[in-house]
Residue frames relative to the residue before (quaternion, step in Angstrom):
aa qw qx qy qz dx dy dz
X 1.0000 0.0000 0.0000 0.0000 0.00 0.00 0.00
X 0.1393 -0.5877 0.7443 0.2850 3.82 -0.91 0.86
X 0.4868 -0.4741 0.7243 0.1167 2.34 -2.44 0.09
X 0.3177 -0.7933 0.4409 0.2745 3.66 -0.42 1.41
X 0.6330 -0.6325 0.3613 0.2621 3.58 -1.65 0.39
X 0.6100 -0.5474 0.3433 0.4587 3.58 -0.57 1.04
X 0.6766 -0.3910 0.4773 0.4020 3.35 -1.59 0.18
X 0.7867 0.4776 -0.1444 0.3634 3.54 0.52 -1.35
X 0.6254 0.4692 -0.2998 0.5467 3.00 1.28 -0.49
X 0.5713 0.4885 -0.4487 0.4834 3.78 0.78 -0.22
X 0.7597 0.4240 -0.3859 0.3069 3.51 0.66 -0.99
X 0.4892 0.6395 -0.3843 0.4516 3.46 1.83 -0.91
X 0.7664 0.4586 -0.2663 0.3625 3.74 0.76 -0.30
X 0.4965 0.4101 -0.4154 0.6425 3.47 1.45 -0.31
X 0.6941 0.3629 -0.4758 0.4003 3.98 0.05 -0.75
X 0.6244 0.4474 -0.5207 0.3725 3.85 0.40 -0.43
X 0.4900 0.4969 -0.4456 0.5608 4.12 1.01 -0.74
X 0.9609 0.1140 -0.2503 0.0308 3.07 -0.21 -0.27
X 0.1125 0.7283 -0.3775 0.5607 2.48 2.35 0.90
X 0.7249 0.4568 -0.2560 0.4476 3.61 0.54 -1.19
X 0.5269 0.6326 -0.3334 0.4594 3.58 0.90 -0.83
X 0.8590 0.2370 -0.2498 0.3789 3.52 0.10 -0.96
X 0.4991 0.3946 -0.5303 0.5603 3.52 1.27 0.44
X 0.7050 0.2373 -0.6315 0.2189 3.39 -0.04 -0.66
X 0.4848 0.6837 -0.4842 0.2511 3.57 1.05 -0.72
X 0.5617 0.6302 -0.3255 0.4259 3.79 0.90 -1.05
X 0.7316 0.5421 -0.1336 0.3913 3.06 0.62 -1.31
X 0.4707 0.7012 -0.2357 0.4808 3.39 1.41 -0.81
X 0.8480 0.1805 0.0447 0.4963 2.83 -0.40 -1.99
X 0.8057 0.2765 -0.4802 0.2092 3.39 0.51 1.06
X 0.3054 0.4840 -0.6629 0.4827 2.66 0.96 2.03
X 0.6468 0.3953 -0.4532 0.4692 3.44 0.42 0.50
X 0.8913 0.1925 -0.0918 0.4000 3.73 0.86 -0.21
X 0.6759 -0.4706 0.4834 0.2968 3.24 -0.70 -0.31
X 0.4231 -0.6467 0.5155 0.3702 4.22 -0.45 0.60
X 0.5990 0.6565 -0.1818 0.4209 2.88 0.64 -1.52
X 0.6699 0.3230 -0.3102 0.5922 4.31 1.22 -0.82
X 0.7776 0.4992 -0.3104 0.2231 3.38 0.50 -0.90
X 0.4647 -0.7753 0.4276 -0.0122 3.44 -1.15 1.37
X 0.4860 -0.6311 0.3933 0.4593 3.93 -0.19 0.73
X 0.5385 0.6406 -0.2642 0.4795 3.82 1.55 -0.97
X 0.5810 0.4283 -0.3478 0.5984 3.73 0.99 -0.83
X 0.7988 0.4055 -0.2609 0.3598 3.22 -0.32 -1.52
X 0.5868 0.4844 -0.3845 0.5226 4.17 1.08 -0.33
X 0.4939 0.6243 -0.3829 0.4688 3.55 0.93 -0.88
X 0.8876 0.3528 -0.1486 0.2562 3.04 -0.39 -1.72
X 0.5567 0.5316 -0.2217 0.5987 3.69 1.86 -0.74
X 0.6080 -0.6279 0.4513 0.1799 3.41 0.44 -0.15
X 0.6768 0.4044 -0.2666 0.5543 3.30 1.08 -0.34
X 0.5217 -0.3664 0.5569 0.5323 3.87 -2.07 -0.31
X 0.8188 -0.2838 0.3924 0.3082 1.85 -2.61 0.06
X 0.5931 0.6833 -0.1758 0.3879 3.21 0.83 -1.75
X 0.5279 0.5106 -0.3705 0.5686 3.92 0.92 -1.04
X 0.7735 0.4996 -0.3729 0.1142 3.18 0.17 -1.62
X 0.5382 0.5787 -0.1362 0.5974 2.85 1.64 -2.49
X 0.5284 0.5337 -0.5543 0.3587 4.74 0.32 0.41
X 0.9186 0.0774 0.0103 0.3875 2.89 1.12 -1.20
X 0.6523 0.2248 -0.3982 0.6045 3.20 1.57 1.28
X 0.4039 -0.7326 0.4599 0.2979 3.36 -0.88 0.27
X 0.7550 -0.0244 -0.0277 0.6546 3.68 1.16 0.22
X 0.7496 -0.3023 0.4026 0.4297 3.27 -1.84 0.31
X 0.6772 0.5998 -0.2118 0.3698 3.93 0.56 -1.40
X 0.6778 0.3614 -0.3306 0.5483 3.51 1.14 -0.98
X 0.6419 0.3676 -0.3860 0.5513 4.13 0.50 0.00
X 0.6415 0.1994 -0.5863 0.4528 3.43 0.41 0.53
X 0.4165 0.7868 -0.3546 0.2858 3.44 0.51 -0.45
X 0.6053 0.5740 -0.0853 0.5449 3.00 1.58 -2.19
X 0.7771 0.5289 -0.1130 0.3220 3.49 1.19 -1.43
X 0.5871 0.3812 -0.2324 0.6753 3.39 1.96 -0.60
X 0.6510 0.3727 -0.5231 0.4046 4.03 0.02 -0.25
């Protein structure tokens, strides 16, 4: 018999997906573009999530690249 996962621990796992999403999304679209084009609206688009998701777990476009160069 398993033993099901805490509440919290499910949500810690959708927020890492979707933490991951908007780098990988970042990452994406900037081989197609330019930093400098890309928009918190693009980068929510393309990840799948809101705006609002995004701005939970970054404070700007700058902290996911940030995330993306260290």
């Amino acid at each position: 018999m398993t033993a099901e996962p805490a509440p919290t621990d499910l949500r810690r796992s959708r927020g890492d997906r979707q933490r991951d999403a908007i780098v990988a999304a970042v990452r994406e679209l900037l081989q197609e573009r330019s930093f400098a084009d890309l928009s918190v609206s693009t980068i929510s688009e393309r990840a799948g999530v809101a705006r609002s998701g995004f701005y939970f777990y970054f404070d700007s476009k700058y902290a996911v690249l940030a995330v993306i160069v260290a």
